[in-house]
C-alpha positions as a Markdown table, in Angstrom:
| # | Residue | x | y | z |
|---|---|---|---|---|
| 1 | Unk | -21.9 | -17.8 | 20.4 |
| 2 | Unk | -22.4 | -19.8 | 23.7 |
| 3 | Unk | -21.2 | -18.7 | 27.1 |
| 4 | Unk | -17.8 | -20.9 | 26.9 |
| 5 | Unk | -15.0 | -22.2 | 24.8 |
| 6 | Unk | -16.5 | -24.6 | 23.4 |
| 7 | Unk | -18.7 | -24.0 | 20.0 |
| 8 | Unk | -21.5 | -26.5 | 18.7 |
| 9 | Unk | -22.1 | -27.1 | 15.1 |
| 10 | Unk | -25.3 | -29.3 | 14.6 |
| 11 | Unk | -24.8 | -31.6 | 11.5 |
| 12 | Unk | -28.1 | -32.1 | 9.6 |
| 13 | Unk | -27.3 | -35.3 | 8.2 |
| 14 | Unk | -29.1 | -37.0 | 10.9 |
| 15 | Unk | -32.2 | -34.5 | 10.4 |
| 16 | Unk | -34.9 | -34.8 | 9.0 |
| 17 | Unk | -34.5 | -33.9 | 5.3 |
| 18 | Unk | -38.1 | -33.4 | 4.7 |
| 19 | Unk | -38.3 | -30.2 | 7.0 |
| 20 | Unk | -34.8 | -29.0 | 7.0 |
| 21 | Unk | -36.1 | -25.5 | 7.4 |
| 22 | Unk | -38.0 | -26.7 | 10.4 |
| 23 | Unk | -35.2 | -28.4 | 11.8 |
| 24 | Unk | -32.2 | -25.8 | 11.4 |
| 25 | Unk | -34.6 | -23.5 | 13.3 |
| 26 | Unk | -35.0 | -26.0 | 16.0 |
| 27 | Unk | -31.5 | -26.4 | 16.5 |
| 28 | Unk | -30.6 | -22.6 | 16.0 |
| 29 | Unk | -33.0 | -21.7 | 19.2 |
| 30 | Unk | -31.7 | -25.0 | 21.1 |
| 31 | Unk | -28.4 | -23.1 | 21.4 |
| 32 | Unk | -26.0 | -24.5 | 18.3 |
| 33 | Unk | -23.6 | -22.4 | 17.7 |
| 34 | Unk | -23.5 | -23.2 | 13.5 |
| 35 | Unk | -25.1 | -25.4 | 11.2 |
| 36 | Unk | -22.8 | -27.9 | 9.1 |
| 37 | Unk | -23.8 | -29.1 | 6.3 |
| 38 | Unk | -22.2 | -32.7 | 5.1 |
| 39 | Unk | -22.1 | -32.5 | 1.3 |
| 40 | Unk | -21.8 | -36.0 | -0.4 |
| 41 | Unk | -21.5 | -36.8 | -4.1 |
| 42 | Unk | -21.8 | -40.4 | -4.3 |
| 43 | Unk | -18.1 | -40.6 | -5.8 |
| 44 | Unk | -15.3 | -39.2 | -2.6 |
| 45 | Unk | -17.6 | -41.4 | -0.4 |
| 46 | Unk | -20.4 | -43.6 | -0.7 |
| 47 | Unk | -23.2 | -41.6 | 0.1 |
| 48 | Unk | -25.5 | -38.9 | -1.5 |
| 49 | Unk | -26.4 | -36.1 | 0.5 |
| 50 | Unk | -27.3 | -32.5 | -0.6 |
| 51 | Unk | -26.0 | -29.9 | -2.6 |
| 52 | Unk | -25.0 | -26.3 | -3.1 |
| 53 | Unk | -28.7 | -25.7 | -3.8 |
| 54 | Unk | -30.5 | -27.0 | -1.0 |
| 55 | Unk | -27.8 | -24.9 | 1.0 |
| 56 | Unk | -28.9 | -21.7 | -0.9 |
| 57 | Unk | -32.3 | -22.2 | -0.3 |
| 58 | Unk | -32.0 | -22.8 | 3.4 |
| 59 | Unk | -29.5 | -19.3 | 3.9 |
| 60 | Unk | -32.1 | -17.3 | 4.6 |
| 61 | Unk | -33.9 | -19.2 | 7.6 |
| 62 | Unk | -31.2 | -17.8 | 10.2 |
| 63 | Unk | -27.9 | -15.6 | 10.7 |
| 64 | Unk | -26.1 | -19.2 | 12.1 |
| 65 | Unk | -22.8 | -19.2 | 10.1 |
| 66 | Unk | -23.1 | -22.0 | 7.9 |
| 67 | Unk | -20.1 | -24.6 | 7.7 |
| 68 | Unk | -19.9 | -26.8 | 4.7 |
| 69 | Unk | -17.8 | -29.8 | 5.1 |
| 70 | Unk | -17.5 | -31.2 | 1.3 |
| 71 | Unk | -17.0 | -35.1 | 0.8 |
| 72 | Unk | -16.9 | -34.4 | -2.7 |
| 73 | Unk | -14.4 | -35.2 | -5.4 |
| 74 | Unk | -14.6 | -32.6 | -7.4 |
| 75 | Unk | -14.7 | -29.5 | -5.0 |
| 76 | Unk | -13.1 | -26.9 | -7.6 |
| 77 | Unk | -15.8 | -27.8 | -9.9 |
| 78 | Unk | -18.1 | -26.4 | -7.2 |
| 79 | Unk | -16.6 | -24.3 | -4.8 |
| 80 | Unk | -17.7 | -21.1 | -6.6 |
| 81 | Unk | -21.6 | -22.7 | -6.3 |
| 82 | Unk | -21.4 | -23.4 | -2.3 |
| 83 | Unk | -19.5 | -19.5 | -1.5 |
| 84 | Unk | -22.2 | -18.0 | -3.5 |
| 85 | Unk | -24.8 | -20.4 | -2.0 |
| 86 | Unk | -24.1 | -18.3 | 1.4 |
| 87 | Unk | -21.5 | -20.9 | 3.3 |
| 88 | Unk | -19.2 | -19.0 | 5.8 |
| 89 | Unk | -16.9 | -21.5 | 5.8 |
| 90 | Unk | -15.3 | -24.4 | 3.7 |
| 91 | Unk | -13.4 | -27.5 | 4.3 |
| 92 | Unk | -12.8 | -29.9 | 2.0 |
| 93 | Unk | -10.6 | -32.7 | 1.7 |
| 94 | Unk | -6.8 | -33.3 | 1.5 |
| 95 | Unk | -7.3 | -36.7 | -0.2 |
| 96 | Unk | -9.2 | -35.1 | -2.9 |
| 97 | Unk | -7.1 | -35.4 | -6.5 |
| 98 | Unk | -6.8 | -32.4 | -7.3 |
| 99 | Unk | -4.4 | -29.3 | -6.4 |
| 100 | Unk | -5.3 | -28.3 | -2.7 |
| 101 | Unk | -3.9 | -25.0 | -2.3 |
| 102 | Unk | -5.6 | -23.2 | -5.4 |
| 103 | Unk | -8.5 | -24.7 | -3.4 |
| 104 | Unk | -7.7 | -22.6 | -0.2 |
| 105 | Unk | -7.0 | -19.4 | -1.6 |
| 106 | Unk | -9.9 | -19.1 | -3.6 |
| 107 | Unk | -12.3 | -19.7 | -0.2 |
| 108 | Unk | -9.9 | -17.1 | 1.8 |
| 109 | Unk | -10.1 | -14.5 | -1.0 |
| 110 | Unk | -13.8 | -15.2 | -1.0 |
| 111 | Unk | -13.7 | -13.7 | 2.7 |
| 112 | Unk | -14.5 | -17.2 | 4.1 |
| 113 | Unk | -12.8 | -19.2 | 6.7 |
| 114 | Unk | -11.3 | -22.1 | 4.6 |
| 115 | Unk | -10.3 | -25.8 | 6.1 |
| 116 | Unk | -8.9 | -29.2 | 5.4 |
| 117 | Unk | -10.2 | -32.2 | 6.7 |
| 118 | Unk | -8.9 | -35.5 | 6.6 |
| 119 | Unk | -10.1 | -39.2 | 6.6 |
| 120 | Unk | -8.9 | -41.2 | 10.6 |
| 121 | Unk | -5.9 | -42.9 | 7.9 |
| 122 | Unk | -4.7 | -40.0 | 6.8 |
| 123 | Unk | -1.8 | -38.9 | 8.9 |
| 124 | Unk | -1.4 | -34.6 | 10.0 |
| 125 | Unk | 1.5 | -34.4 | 8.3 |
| 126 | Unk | -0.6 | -34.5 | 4.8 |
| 127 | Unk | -1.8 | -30.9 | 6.1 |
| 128 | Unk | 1.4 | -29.5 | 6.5 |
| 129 | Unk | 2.3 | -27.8 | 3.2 |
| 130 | Unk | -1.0 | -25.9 | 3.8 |
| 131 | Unk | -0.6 | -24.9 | 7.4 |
| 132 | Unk | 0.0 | -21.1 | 6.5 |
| 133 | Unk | -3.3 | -21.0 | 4.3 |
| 134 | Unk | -6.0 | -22.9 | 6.8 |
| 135 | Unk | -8.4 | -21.6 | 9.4 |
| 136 | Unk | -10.1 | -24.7 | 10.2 |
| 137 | Unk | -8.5 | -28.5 | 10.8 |
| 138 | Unk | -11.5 | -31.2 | 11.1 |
| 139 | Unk | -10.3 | -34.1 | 12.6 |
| 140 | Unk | -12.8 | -37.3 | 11.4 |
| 141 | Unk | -13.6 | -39.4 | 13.8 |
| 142 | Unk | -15.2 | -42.3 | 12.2 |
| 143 | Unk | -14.7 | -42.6 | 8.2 |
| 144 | Unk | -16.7 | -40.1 | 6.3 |
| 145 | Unk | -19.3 | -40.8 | 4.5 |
| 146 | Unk | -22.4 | -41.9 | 7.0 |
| 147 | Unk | -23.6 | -40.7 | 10.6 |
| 148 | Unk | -24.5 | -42.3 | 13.4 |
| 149 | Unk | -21.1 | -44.1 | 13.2 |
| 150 | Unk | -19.0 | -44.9 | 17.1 |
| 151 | Unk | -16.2 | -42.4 | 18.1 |
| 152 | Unk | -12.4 | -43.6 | 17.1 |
| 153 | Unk | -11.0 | -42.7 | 20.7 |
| 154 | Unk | -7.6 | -43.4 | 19.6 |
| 155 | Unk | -7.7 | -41.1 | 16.8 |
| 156 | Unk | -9.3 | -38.0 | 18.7 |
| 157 | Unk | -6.3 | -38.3 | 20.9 |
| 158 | Unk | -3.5 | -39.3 | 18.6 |
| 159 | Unk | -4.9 | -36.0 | 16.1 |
| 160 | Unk | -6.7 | -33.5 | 18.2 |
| 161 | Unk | -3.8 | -32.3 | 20.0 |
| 162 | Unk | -1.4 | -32.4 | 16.5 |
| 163 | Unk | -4.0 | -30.2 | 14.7 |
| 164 | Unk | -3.9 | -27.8 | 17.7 |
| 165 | Unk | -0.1 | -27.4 | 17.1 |
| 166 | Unk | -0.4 | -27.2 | 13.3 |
| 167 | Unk | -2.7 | -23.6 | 13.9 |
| 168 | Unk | -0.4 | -22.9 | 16.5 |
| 169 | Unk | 0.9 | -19.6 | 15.0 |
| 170 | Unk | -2.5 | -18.6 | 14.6 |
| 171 | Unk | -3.7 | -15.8 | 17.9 |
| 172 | Unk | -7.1 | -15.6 | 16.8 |
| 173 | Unk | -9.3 | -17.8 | 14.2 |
| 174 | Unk | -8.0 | -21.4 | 13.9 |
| 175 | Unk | -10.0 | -24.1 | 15.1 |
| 176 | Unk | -9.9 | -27.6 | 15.2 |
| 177 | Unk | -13.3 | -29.7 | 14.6 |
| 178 | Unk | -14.1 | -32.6 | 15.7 |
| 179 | Unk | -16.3 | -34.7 | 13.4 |
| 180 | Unk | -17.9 | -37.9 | 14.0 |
| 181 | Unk | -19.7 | -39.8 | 17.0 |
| 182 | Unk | -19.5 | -36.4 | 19.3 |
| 183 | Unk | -22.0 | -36.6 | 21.7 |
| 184 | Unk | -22.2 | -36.2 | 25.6 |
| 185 | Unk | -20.1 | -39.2 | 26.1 |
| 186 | Unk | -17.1 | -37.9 | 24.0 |
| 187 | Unk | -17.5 | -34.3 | 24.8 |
| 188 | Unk | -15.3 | -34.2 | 27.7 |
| 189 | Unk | -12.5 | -36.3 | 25.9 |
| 190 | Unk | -12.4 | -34.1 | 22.7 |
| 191 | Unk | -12.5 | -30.5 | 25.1 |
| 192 | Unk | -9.9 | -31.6 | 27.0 |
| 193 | Unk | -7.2 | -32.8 | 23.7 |
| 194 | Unk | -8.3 | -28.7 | 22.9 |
| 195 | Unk | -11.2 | -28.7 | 20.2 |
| 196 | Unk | -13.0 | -25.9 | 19.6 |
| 197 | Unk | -16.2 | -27.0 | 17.7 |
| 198 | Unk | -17.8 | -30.0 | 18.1 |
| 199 | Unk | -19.5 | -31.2 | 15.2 |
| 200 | Unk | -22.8 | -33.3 | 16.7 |
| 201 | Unk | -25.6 | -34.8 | 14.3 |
| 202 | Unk | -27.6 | -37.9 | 15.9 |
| 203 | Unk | -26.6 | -36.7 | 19.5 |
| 204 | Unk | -29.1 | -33.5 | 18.5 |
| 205 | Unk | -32.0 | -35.2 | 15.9 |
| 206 | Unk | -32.3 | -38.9 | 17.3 |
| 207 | Unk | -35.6 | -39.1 | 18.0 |
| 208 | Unk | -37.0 | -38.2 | 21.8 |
| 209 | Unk | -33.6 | -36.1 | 22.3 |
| 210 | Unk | -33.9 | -32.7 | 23.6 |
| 211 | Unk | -31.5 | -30.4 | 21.3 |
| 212 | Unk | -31.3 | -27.7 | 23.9 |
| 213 | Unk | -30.2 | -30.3 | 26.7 |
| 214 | Unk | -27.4 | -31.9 | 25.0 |
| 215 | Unk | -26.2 | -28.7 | 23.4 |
| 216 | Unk | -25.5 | -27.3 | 26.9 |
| 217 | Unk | -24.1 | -30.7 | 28.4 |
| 218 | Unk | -21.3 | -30.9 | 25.4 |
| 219 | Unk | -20.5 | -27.1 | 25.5 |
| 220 | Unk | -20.1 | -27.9 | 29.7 |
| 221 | Unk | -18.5 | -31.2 | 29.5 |
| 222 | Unk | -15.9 | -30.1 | 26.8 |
| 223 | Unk | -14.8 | -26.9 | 28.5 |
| 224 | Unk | -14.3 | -29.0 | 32.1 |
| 225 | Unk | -12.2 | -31.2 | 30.3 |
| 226 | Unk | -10.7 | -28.4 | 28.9 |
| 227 | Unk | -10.0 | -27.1 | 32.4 |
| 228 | Unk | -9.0 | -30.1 | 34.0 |
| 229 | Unk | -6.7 | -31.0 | 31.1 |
| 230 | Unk | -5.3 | -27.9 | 29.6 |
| 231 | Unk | -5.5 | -24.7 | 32.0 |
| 232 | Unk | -4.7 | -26.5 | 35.1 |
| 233 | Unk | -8.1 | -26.8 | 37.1 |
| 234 | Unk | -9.6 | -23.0 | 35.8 |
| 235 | Unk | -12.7 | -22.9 | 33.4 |
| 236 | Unk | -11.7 | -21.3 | 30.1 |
| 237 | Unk | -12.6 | -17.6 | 29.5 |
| 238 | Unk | -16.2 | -17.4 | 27.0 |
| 239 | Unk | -15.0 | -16.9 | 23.5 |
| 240 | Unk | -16.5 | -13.7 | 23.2 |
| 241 | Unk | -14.8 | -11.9 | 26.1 |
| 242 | Unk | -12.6 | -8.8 | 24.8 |
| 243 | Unk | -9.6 | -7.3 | 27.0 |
| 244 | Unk | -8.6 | -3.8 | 27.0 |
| 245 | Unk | -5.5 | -2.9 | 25.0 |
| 246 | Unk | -5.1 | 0.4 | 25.6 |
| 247 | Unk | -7.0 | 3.8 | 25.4 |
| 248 | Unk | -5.4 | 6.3 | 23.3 |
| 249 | Unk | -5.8 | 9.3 | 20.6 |
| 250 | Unk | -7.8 | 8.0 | 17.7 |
| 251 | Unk | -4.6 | 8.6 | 15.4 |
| 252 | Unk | -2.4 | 6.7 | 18.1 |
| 253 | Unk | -5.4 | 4.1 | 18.3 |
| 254 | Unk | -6.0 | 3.7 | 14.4 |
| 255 | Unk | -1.5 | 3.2 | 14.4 |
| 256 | Unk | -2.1 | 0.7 | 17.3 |
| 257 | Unk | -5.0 | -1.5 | 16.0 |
| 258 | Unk | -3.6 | -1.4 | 12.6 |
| 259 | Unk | -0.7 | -3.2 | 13.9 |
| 260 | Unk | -2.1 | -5.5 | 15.7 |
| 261 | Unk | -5.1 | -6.4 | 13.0 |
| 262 | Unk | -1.7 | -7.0 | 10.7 |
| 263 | Unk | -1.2 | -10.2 | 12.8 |
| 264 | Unk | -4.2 | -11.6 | 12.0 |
| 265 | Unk | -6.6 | -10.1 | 15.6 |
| 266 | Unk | -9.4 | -8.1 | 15.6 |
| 267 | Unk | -9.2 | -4.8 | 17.4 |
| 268 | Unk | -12.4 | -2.9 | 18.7 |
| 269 | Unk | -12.0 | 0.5 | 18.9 |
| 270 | Unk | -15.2 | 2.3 | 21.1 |
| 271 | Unk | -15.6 | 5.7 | 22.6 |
| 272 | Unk | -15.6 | 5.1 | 26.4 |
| 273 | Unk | -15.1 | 6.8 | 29.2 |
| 274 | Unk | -11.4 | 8.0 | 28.1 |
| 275 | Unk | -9.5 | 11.6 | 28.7 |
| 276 | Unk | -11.2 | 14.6 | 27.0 |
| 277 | Unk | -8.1 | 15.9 | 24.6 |
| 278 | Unk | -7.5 | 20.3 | 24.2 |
| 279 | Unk | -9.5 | 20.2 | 21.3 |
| 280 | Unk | -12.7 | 18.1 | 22.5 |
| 281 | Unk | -11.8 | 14.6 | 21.0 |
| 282 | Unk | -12.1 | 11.7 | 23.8 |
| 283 | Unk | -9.7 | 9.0 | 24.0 |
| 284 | Unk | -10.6 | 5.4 | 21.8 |
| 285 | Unk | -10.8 | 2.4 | 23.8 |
| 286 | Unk | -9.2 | -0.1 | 22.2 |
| 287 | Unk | -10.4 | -4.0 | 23.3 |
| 288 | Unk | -8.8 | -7.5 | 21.5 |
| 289 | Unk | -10.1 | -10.9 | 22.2 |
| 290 | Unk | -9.2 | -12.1 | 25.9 |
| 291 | Unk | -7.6 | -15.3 | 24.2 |
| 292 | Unk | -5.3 | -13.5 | 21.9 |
| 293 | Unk | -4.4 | -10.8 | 24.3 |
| 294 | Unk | -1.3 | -12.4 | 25.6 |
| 295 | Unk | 0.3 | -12.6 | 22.1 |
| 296 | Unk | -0.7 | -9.2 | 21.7 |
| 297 | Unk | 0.8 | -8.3 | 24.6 |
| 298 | Unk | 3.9 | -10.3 | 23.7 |
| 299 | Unk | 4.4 | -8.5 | 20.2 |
| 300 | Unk | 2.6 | -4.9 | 20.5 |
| 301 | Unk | 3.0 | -4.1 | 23.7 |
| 302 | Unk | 6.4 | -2.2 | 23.1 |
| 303 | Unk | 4.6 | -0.2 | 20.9 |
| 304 | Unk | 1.2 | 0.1 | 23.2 |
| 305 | Unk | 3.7 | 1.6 | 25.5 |
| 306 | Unk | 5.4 | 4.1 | 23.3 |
| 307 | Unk | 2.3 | 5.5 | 22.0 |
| 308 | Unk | 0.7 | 6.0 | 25.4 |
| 309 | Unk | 3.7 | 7.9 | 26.1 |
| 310 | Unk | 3.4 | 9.9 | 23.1 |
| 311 | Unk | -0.1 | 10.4 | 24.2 |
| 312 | Unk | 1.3 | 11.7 | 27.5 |
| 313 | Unk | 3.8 | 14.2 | 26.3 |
| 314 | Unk | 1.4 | 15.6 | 23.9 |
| 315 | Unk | -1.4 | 15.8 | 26.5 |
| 316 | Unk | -1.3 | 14.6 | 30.1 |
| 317 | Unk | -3.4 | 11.1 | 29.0 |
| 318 | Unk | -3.9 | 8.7 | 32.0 |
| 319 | Unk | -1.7 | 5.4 | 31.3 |
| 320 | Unk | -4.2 | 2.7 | 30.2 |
| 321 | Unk | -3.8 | -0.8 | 31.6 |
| 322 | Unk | -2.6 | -4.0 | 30.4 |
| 323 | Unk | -4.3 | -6.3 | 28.3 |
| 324 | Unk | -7.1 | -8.3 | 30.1 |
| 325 | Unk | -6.2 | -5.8 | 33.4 |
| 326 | Unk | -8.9 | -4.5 | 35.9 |
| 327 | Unk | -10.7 | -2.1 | 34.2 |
| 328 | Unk | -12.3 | -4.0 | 31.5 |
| 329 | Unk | -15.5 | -3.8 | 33.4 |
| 330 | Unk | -15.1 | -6.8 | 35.5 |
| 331 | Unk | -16.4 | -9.1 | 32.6 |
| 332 | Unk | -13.6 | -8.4 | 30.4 |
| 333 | Unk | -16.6 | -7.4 | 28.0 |
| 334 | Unk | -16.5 | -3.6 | 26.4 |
| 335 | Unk | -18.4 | -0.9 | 27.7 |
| 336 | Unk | -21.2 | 0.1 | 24.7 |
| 337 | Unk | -21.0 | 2.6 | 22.5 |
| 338 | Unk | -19.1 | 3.4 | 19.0 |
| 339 | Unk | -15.8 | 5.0 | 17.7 |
C-alpha cells in the first residue's frame, strides 16, 4: 500500500502479453498498488482480451491483490472461474443482461470485494438498487472496450463525486475507480473529485516510460488535488495509518471491537504498553483505521466510554484517549506486538 490516499492499480492491457509474468513483476516493484486485469469476451465489447486462466496462471507471481474488471456478457457463467482463479476483487457491469444482484452476493460471500462499473452513458442512478451490496464503484472514463483511449473530463467530474456519495454509508472499504485515460495529466483532476484507485495502463507500459516515476507522480498529484479540493489545503492521512480506540480488558476490548467490526471496520487489538490487571493480564490496545475513526467515534464512543469506566471500577485502569489522540505513537501507526 503506498504512503498516501491515493492507490494505483496498473492495467495490463497496455502490457506486453507475451511476458505478462515479467511485466506484473515490473509494475509490482515500480510501486502499484494492484494489478487489474481487463477481461474482454469479444461480445459486451469489441475486443478480446484474456481469461480466467491466464489470471490463474499469473496468481502466483506476487501477493498484489488482483482486481478483475469483467467486460463480459456473461459474467455468471464465469464468475465461479475468475474467484477460484485467485481475483480479490470483482466488478462487472450494470448493463450486463442478466440479474445483477445474485451477481454481487455471490463475490461478497466468496470473501471478495465485489463492484459495478458502468459505461460514461450510463447514468449513477442505474447503481442505486445495489448500493447496500457494492464495495467498489468504477467510473469509465472513455467507453470500454480498448486502452489508450483520451480522458472524458466531463464525465470524471459529473460521476466521480456521485459515486463517492453512493458508498457514502460505507466507514471503511468503498472505493471509487477511475478507469480510463488516468495518467499524470488527469491525476490531480480525479484525486481531487475523491477517487481512491486509479486505474492506469499506457501511462505505466508505453514504451521508454519509467513505471516507478509515474506511479509516484499520480499517487502525489491525486492526493494534492485531494487536499486542495476536499480537506481544505491539508494532505490526506496514508491509508494505512490506524488510531487508537481505546485500551481496555481483553473481555471489555473483544465487547468493544466486536461492535465496532459490526459496522463494517476493522479493529486491531495488540498487547502494548497498557495497565497490568490483579491477576497479571495487561490491557489490549485497541487501533481502527485513522479514516474511519471519526464514525467510530460518532457511534461507539458512548460505549468506549462506558466500558473504560467499567474498566476503572473494577480496577483503577488509566482512561485511554480518543480516537486518532496523542498517544498513537506520533504516526498514528500501532506499536508491534500481538493480542
Amino acid at each position: 500500500m503506498g504512503d498516501g490516499r491515493a492507490l494505483v492499480a496498473a492495467s495490463i492491457l497496455n502490457a506486453d502479453l507475451a511476458n505478462l509474468a515479467r511485466e506484473v513483476r515490473r509494475v509490482v516493484r515500480a510501486g502499484a498498488d494492484r494489478i487489474h486485469l481487463d477481461v474482454m469476451d469479444a461480445r459486451f465489447v469489441p475486443n478480446l482480451t484474456f481469461g480466467w486462466g491466464t489470471i490463474a496462471h499469473l496468481r502466483p507471481v506476487t501477493e498484489a491483490p488482483f482486481d478483475a474488471h469483467l467486460m463480459i456478457a456473461e459474467p455468471g457463467r464465469w464468475l465461479d472461474d475468475f474467484l477460484a482463479a485467485g481475483c480479490d476483487s470483482i466488478t462487472v457491469h450494470v448493463e450486463v443482461e442478466e440479474p445483477i444482484e445474485p451477481l454481487l452476493r455471490r463475490i461478497r460471500a466468496a470473501g471478495r470485494a465485489a463492484g459495478l462499473a458502468m459505461r460514461p452513458a450510463t447514468p449513477m442512478s442505474a447503481l442505486e438498487p445495489y448500493r447496500h451490496l457494492l464495495d467498489i464503484v468504477m467510473v469509465m472514463t472513455v467507453e470500454p472496450g480498448f486502452g489508450g483511449q483520451s480522458f472524458l473530463r466531463e464525465v470524471a467530474v459529473a460521476k466521480i463525486p456521485q459515486a463517492r456519495q453512493l458508498l457514502a454509508d460505507k466507514p471503511w472499504g468503498g472505493e471509487v475507480h477511475v478507469d480510463g485515460g488516468v495518467n499524470r495529466e488527469t491525476a490531480e483532476t480525479v484525486g481531487g473529485l475523491g477517487a481512491d484507485v486509479l486505474v492506469a495502463g499506457t501511462a505505466l507500459f508505453a514504451r521508454g516510460r519509467n513505471a516507478a516515476r509515474e506511479v509516484r507522480l499520480m499517487r502525489a498529484l491525486a492526493d494534492e488535488g485531494y487536499a486542495v479540493e476536499l480537506n481544505d489545503g491539508v494532505m490526506p492521512e496514508p491509508r494505512d495509518r490506524m488510531a487508537r480506540l481505546a485500551s481496555l480488558p481483553r473481555p471489555l476490548a473483544e465487547r468493544l471491537r466486536d461492535a465496532v467490526q459490526a459496522g463494517g471496520v476493522p479493529v486491531v487489538m495488540l498487547r502494548g504498553d497498557g495497565l497490568v490487571r490483579a491477576d497479571g493480564a495487561r490491557d489490549l490496545d485497541l487501533f481502527v483505521p485513522f479514516a474511519s475513526s471519526a464514525w467510530v467515534e460518532e457511534r461507539h464512543g458512548a460505549l468506549r466510554d462506558a466500558l473504560q469506566a467499567e474498566a476503572e471500577a473494577a480496577g483503577g485502569a488509566a482512561a485511554a484517549p480518543a480516537a486518532g489522540g496523542a498517544d498513537d505513537g506520533g504516526d498514528g501507526r500501532p506499536p508491534t506486538g500481538g493480542a
